[in-house]
N, CA, C and O atoms as a CHARMM CRD file, in Angstrom:
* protein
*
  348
    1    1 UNK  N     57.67000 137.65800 -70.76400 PROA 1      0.00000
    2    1 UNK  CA    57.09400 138.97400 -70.57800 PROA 1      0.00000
    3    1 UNK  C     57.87100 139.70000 -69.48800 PROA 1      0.00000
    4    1 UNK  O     58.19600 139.00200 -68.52800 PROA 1      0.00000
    5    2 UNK  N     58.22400 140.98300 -69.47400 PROA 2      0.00000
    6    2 UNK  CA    58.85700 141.99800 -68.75200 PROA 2      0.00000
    7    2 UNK  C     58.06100 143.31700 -68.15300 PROA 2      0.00000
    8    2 UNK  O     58.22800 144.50500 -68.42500 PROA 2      0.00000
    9    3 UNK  N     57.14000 142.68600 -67.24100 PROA 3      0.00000
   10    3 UNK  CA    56.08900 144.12100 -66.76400 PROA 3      0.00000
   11    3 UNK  C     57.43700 144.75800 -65.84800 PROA 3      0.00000
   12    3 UNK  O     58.35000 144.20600 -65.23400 PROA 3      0.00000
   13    4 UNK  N     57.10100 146.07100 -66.06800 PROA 4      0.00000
   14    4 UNK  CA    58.35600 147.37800 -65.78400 PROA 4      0.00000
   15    4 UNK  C     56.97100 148.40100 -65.18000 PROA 4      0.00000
   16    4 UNK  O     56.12600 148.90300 -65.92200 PROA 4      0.00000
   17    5 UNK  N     57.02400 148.57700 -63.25900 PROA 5      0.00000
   18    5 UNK  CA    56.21200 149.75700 -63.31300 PROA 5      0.00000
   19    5 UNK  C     56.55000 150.50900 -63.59400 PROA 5      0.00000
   20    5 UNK  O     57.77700 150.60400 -63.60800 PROA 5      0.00000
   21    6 UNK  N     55.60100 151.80700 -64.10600 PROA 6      0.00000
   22    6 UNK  CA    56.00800 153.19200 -63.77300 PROA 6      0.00000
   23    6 UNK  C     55.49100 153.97500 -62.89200 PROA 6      0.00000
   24    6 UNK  O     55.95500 155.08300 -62.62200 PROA 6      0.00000
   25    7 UNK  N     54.06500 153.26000 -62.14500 PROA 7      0.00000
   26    7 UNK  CA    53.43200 154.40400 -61.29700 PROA 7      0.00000
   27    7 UNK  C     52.90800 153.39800 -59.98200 PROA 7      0.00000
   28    7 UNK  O     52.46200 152.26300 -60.14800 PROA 7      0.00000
   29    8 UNK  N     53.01900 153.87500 -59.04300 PROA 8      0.00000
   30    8 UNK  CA    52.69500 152.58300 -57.98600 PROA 8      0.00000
   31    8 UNK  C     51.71000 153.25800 -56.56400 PROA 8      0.00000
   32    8 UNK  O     52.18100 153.91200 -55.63400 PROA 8      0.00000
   33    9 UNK  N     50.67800 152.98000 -56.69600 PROA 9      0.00000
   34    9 UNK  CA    50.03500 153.56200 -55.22800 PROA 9      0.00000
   35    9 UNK  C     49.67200 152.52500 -54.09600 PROA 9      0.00000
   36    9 UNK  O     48.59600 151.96600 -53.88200 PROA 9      0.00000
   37   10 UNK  N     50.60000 152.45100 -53.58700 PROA 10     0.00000
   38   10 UNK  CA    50.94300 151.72300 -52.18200 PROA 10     0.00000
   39   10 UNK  C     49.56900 151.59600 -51.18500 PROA 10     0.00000
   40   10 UNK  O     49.17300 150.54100 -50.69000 PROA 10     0.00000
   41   11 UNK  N     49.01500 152.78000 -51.03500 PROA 11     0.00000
   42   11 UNK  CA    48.06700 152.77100 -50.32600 PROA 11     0.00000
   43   11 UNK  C     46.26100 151.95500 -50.96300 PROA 11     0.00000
   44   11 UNK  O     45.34600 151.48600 -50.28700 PROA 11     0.00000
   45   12 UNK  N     46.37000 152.07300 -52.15300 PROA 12     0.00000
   46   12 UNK  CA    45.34700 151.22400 -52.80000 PROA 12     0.00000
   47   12 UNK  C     45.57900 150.28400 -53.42700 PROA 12     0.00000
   48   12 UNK  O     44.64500 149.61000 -53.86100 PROA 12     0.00000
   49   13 UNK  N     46.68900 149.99500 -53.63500 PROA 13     0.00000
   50   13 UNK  CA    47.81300 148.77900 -53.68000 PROA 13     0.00000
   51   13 UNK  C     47.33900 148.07900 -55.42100 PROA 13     0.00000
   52   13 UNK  O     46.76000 147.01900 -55.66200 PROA 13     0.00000
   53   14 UNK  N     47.88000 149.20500 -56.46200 PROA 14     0.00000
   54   14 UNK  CA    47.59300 148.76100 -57.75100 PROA 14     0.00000
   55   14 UNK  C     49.01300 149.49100 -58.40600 PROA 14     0.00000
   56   14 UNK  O     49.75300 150.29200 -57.83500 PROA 14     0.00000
   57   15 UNK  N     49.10000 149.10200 -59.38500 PROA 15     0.00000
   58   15 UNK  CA    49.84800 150.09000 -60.06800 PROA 15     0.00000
   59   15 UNK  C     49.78100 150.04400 -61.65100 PROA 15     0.00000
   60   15 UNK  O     48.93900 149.42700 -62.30400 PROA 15     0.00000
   61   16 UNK  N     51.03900 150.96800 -62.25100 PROA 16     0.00000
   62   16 UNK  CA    50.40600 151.10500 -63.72500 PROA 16     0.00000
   63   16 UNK  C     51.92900 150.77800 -64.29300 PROA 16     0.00000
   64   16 UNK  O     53.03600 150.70400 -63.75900 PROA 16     0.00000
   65   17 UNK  N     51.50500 150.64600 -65.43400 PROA 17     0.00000
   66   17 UNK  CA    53.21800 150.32300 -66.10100 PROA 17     0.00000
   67   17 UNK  C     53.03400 149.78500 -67.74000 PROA 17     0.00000
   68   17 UNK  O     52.02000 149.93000 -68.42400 PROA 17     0.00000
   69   18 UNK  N     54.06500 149.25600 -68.07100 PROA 18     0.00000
   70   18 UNK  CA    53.94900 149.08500 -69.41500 PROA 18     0.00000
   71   18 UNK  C     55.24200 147.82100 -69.37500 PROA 18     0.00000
   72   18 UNK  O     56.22900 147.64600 -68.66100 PROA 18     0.00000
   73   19 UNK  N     54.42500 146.83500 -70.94400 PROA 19     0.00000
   74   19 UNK  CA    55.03100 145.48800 -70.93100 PROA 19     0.00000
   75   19 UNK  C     55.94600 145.65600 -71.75900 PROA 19     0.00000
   76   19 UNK  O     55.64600 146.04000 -72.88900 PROA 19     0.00000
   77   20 UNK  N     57.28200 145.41300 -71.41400 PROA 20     0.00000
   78   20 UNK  CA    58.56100 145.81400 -72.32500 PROA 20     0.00000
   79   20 UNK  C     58.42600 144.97300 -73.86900 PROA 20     0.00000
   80   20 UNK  O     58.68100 145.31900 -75.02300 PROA 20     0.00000
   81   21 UNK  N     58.06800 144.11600 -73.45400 PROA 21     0.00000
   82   21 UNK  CA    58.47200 143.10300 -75.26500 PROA 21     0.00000
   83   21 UNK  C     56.99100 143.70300 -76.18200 PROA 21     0.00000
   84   21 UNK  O     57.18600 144.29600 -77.24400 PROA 21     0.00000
   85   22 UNK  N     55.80000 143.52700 -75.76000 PROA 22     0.00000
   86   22 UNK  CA    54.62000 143.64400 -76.46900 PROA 22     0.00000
   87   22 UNK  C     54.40200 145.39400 -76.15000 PROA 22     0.00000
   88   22 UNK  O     53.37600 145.87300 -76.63300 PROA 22     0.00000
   89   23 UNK  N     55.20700 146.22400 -75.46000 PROA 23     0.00000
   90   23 UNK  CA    54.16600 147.60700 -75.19200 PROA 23     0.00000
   91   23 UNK  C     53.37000 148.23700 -74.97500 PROA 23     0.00000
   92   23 UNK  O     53.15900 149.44300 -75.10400 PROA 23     0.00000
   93   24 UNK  N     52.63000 147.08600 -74.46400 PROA 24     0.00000
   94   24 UNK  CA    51.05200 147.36600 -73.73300 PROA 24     0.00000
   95   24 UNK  C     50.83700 148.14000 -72.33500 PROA 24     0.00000
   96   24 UNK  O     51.45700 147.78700 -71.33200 PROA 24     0.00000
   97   25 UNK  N     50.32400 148.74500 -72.32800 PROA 25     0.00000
   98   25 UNK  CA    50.26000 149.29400 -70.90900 PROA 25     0.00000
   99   25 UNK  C     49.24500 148.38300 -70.50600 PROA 25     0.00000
  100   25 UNK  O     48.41200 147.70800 -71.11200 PROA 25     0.00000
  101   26 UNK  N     49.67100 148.62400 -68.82700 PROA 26     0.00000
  102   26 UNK  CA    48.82600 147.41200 -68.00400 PROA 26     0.00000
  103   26 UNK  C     48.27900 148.09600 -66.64900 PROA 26     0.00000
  104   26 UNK  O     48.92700 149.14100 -66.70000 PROA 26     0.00000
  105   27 UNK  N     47.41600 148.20300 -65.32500 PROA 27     0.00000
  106   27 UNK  CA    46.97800 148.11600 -64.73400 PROA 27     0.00000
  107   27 UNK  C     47.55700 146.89200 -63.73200 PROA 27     0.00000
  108   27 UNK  O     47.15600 145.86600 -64.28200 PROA 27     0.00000
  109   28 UNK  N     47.98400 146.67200 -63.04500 PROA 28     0.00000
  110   28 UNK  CA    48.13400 145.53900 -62.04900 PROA 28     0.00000
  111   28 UNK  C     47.99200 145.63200 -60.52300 PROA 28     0.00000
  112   28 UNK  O     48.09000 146.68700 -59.89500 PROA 28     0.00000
  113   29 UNK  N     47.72100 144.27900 -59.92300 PROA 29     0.00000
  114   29 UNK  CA    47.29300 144.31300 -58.40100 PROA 29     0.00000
  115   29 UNK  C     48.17500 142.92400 -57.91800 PROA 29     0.00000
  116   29 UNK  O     48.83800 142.09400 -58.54000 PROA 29     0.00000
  117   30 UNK  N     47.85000 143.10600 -56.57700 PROA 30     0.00000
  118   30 UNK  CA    48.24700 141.42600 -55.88300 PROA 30     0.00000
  119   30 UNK  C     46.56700 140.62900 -55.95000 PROA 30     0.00000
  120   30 UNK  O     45.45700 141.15300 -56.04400 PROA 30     0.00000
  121   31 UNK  N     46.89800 139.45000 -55.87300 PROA 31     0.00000
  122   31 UNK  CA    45.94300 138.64000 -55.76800 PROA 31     0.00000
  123   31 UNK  C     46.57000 137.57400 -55.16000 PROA 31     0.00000
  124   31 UNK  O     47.67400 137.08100 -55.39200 PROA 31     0.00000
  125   32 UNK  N     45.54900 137.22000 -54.18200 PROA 32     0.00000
  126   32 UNK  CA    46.18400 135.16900 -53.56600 PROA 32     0.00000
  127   32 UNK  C     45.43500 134.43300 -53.80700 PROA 32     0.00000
  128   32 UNK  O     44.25900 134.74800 -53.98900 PROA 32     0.00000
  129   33 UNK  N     45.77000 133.50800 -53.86600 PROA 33     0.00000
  130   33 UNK  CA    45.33700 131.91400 -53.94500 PROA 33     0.00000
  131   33 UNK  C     45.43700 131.16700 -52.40900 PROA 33     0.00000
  132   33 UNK  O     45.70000 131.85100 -51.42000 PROA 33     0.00000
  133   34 UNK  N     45.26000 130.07000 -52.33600 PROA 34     0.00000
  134   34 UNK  CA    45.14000 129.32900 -51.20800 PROA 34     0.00000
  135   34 UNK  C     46.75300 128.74400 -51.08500 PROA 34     0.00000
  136   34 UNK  O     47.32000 128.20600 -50.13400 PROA 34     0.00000
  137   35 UNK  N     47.15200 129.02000 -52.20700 PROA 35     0.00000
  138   35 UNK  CA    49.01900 128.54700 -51.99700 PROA 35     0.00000
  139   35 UNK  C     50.03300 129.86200 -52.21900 PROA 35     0.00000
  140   35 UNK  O     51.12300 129.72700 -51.66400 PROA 35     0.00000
  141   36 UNK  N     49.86100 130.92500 -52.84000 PROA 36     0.00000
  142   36 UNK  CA    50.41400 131.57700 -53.58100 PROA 36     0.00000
  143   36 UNK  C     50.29200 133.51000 -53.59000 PROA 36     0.00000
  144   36 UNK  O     49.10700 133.65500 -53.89100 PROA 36     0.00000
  145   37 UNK  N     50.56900 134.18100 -53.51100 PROA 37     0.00000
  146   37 UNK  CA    50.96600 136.03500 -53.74600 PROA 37     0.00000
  147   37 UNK  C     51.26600 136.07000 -55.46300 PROA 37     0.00000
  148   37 UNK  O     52.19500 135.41500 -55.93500 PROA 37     0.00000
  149   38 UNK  N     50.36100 136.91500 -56.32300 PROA 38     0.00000
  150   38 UNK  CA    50.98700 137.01600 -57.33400 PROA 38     0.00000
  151   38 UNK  C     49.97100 137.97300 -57.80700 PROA 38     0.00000
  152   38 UNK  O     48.83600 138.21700 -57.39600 PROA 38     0.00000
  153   39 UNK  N     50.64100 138.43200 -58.73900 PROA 39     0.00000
  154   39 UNK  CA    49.92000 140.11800 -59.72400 PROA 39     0.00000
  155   39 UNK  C     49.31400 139.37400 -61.36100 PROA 39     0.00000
  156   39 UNK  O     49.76800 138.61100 -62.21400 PROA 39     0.00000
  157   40 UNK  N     47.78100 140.30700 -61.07100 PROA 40     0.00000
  158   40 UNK  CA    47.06100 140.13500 -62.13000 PROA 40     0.00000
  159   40 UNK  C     47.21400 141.04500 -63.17300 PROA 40     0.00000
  160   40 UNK  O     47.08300 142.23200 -62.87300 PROA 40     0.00000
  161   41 UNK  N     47.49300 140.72300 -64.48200 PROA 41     0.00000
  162   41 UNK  CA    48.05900 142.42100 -65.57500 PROA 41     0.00000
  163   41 UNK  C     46.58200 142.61000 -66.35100 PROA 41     0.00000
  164   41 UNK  O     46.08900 141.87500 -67.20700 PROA 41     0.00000
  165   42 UNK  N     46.08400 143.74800 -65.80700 PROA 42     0.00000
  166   42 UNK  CA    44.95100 143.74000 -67.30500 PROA 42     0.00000
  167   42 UNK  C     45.71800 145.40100 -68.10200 PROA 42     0.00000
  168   42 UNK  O     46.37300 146.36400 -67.70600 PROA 42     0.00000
  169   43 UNK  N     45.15600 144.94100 -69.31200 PROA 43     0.00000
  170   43 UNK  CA    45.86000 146.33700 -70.80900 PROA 43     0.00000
  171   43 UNK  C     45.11500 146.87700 -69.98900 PROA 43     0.00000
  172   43 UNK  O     44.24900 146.63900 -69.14800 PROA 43     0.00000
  173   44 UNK  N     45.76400 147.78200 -70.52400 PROA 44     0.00000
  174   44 UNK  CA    45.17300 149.67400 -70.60100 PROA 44     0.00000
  175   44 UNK  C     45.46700 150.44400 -72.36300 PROA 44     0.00000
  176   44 UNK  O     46.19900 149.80800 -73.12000 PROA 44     0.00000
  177   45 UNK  N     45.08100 151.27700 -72.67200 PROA 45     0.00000
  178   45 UNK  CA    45.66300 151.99300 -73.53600 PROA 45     0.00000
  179   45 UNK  C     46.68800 153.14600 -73.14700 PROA 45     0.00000
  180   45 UNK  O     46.92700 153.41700 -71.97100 PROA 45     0.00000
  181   46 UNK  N     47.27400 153.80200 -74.21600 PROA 46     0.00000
  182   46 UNK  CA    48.07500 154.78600 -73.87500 PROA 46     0.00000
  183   46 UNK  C     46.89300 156.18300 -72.56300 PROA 46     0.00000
  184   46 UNK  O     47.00200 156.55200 -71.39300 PROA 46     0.00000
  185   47 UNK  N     45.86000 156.49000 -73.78000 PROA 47     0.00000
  186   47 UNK  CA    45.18100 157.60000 -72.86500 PROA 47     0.00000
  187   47 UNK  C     44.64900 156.93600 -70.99600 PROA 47     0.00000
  188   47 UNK  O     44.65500 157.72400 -70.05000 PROA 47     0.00000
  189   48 UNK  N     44.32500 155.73100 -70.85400 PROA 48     0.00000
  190   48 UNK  CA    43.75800 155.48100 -69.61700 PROA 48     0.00000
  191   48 UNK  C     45.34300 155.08000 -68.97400 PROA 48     0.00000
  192   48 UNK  O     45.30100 154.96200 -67.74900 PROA 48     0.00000
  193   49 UNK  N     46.49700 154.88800 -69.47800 PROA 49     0.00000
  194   49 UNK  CA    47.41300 155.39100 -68.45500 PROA 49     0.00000
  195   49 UNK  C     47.53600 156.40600 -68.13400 PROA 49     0.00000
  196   49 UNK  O     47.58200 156.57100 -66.91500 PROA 49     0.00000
  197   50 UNK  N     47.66600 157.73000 -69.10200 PROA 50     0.00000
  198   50 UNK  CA    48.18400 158.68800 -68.74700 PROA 50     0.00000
  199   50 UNK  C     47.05900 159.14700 -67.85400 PROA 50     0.00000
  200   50 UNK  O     47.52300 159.55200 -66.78900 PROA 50     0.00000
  201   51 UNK  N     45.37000 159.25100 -67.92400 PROA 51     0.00000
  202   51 UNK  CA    44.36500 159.32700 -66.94400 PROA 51     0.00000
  203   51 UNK  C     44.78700 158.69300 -65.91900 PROA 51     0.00000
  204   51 UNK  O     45.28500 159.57700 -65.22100 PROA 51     0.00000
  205   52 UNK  N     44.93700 157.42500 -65.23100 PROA 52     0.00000
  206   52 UNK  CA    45.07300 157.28700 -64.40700 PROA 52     0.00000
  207   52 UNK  C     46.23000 157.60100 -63.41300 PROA 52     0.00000
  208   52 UNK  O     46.17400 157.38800 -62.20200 PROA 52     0.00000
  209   53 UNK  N     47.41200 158.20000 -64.16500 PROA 53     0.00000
  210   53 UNK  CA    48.55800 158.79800 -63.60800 PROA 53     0.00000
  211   53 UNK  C     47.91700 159.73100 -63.00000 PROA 53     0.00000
  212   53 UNK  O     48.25200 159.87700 -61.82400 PROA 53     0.00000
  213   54 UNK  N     46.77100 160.70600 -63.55000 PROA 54     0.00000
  214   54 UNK  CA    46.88500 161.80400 -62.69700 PROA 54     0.00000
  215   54 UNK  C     45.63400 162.01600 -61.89600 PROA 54     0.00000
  216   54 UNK  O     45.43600 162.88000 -61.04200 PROA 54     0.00000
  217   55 UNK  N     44.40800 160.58800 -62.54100 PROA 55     0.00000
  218   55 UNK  CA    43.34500 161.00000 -61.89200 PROA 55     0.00000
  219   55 UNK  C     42.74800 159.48200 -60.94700 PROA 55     0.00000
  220   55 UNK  O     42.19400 158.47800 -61.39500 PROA 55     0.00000
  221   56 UNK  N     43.13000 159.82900 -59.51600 PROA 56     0.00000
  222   56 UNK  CA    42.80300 158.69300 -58.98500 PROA 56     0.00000
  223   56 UNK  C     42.01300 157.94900 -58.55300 PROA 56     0.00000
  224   56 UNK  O     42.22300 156.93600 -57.88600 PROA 56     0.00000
  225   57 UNK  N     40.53800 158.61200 -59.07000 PROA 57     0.00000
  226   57 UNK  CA    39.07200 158.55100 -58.73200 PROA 57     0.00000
  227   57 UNK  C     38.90000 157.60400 -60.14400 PROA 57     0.00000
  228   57 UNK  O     38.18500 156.60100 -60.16800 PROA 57     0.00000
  229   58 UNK  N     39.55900 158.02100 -61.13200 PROA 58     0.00000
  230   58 UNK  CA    39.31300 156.61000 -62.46500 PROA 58     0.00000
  231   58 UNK  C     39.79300 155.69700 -62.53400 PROA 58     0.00000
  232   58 UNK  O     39.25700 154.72900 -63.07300 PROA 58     0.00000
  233   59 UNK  N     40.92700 155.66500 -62.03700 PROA 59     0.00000
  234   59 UNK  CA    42.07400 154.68400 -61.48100 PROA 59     0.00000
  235   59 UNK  C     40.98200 153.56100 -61.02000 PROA 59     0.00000
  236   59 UNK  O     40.45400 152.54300 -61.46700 PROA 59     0.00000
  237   60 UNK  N     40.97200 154.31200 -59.94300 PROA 60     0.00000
  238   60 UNK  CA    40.60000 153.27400 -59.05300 PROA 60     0.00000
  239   60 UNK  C     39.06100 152.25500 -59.07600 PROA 60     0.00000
  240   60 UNK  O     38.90600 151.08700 -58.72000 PROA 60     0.00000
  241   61 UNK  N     38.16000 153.15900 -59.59600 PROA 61     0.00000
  242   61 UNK  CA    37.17600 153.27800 -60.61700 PROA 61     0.00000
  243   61 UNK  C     37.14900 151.92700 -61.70300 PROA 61     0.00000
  244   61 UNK  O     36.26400 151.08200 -61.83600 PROA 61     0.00000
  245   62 UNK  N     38.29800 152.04500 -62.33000 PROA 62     0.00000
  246   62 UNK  CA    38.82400 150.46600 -63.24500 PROA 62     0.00000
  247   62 UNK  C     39.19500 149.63500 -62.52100 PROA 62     0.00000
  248   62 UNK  O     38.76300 148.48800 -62.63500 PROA 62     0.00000
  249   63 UNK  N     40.40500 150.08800 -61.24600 PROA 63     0.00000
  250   63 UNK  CA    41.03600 148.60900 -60.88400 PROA 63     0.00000
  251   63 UNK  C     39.85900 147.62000 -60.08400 PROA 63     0.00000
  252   63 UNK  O     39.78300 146.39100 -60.07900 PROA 63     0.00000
  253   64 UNK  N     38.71900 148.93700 -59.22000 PROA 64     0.00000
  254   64 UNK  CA    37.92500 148.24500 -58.72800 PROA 64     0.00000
  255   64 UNK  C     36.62100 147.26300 -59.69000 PROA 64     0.00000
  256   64 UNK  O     35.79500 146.59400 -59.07000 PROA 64     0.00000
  257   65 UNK  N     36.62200 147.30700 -60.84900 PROA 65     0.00000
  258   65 UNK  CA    36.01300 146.65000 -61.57000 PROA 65     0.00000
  259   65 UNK  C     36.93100 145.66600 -62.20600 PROA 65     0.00000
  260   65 UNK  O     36.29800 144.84500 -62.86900 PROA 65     0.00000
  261   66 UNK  N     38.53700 145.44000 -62.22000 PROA 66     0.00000
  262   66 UNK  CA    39.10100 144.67000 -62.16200 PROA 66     0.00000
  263   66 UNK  C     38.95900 143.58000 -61.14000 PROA 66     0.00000
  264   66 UNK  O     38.60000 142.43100 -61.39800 PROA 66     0.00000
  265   67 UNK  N     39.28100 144.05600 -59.92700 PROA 67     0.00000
  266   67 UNK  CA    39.16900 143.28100 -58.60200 PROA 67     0.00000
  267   67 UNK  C     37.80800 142.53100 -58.43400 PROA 67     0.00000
  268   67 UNK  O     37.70000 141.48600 -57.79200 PROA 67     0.00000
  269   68 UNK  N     36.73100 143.19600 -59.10300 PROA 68     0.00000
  270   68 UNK  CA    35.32100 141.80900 -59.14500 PROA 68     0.00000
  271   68 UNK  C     35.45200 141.34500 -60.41700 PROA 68     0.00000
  272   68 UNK  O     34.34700 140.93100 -60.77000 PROA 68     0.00000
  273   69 UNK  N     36.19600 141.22100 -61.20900 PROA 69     0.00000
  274   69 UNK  CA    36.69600 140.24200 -62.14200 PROA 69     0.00000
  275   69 UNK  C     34.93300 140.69200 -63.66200 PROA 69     0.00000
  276   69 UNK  O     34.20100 139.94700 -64.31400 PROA 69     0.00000
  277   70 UNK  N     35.04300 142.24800 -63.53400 PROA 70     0.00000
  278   70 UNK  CA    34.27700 142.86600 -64.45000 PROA 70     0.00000
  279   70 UNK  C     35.25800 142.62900 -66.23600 PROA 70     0.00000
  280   70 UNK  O     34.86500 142.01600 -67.22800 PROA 70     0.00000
  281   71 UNK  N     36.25900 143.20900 -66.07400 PROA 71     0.00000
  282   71 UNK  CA    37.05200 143.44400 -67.29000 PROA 71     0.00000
  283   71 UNK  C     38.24900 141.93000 -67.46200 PROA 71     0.00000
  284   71 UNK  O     39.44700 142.13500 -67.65800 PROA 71     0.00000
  285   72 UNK  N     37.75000 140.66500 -67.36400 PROA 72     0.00000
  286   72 UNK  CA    38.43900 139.61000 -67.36200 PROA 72     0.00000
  287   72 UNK  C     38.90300 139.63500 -68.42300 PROA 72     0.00000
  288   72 UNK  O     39.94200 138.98500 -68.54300 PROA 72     0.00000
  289   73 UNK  N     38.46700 140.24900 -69.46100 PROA 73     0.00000
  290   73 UNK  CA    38.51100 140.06800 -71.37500 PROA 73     0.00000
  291   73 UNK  C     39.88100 141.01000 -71.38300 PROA 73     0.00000
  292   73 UNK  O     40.65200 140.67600 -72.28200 PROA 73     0.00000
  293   74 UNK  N     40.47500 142.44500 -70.32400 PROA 74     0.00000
  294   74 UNK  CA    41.58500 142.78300 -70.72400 PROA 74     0.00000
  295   74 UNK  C     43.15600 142.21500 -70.22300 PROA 74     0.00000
  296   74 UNK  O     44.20100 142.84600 -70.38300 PROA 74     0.00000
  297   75 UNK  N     43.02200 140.79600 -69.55000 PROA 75     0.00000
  298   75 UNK  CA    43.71800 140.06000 -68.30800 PROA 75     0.00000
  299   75 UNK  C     44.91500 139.58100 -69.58500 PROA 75     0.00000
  300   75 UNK  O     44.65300 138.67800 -70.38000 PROA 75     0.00000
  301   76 UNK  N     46.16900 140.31200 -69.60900 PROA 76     0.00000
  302   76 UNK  CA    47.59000 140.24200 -70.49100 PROA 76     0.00000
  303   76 UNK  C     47.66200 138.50100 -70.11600 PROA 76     0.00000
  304   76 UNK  O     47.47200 137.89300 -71.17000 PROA 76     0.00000
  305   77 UNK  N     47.85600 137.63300 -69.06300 PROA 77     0.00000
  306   77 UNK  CA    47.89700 136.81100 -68.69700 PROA 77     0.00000
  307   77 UNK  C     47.09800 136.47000 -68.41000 PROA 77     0.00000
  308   77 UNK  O     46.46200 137.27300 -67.72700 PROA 77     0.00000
  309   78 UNK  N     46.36400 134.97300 -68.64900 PROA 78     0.00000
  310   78 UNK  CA    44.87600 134.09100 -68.51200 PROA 78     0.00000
  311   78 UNK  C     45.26400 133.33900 -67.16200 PROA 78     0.00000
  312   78 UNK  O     46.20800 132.55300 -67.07500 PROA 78     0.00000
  313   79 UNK  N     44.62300 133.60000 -66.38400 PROA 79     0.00000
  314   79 UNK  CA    44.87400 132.90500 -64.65800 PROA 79     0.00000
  315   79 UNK  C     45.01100 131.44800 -65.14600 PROA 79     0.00000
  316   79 UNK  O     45.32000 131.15700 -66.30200 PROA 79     0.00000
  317   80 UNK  N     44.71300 130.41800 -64.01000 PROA 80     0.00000
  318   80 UNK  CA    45.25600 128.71500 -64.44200 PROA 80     0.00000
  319   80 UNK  C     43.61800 128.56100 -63.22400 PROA 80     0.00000
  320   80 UNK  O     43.08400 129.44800 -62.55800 PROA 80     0.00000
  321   81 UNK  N     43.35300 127.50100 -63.32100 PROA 81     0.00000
  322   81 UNK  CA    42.13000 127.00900 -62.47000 PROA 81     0.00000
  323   81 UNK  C     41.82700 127.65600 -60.93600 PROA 81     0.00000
  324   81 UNK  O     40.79100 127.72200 -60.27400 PROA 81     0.00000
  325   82 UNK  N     43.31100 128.13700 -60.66300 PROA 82     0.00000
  326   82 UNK  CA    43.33400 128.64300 -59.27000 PROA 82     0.00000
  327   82 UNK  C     43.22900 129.54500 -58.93700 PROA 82     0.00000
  328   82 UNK  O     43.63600 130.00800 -57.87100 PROA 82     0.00000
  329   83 UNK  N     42.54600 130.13800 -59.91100 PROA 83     0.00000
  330   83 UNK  CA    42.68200 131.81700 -59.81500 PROA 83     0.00000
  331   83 UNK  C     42.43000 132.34900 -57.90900 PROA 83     0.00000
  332   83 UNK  O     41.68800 131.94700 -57.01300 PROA 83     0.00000
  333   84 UNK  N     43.18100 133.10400 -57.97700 PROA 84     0.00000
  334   84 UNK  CA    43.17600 133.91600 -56.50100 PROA 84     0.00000
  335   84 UNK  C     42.39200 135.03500 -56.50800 PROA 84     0.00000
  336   84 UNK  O     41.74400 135.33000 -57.51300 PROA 84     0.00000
  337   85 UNK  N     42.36500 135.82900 -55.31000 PROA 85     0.00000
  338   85 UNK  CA    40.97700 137.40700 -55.35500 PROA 85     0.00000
  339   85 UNK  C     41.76700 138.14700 -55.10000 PROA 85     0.00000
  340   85 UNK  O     42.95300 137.82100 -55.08900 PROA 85     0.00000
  341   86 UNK  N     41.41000 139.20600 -54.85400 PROA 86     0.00000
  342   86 UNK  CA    42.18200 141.01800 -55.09300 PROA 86     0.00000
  343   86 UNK  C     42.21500 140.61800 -53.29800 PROA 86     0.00000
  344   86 UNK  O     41.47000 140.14900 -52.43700 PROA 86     0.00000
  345   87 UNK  N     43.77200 141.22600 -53.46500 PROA 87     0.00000
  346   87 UNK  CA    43.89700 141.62200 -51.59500 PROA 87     0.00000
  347   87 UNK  C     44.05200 143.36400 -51.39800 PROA 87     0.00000
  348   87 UNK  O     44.14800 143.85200 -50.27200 PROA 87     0.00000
């Protein structure tokens, strides 16, 4: 898999992008583990990227229901036993 961002907000520390081989748009964050730094991908569709490009109250709205592990069912990649939490 080849996640490629296109939109990145530093200050709420998520960003948006799309998966080169499958074309999915994705949503992503950092998350740690007790060993490890690494990014969680959940889909998006085409329209909730282009929404969240410009509206950052929905954005954030999703990622924060990402980060309590609400939308686990859209996660591009299935964590391993160790799953880590939103930093």
């Amino acid at each position: 898999m080849k996640f490629t961002d296109m939109y990145f907000n530093r200050e709420e520390r998520f960003s948006l992008g799309i998966e080169e081989t499958s074309g999915k748009f994705y949503v992503s964050f950092p998350v740690r583990n007790d060993m490890i730094e690494y990014e969680e991908f959940y889909e998006i569709d085409r329209a909730q990227f282009e929404l969240f490009k410009k509206d950052l109250s929905a954005a954030l709205a999703f990622v924060t229901r990402c980060r309590y592990r609400e939308l686990d069912e859209l996660l591009i990649q299935k964590p391993g036993s160790r799953r880590g939490t939103a930093i």
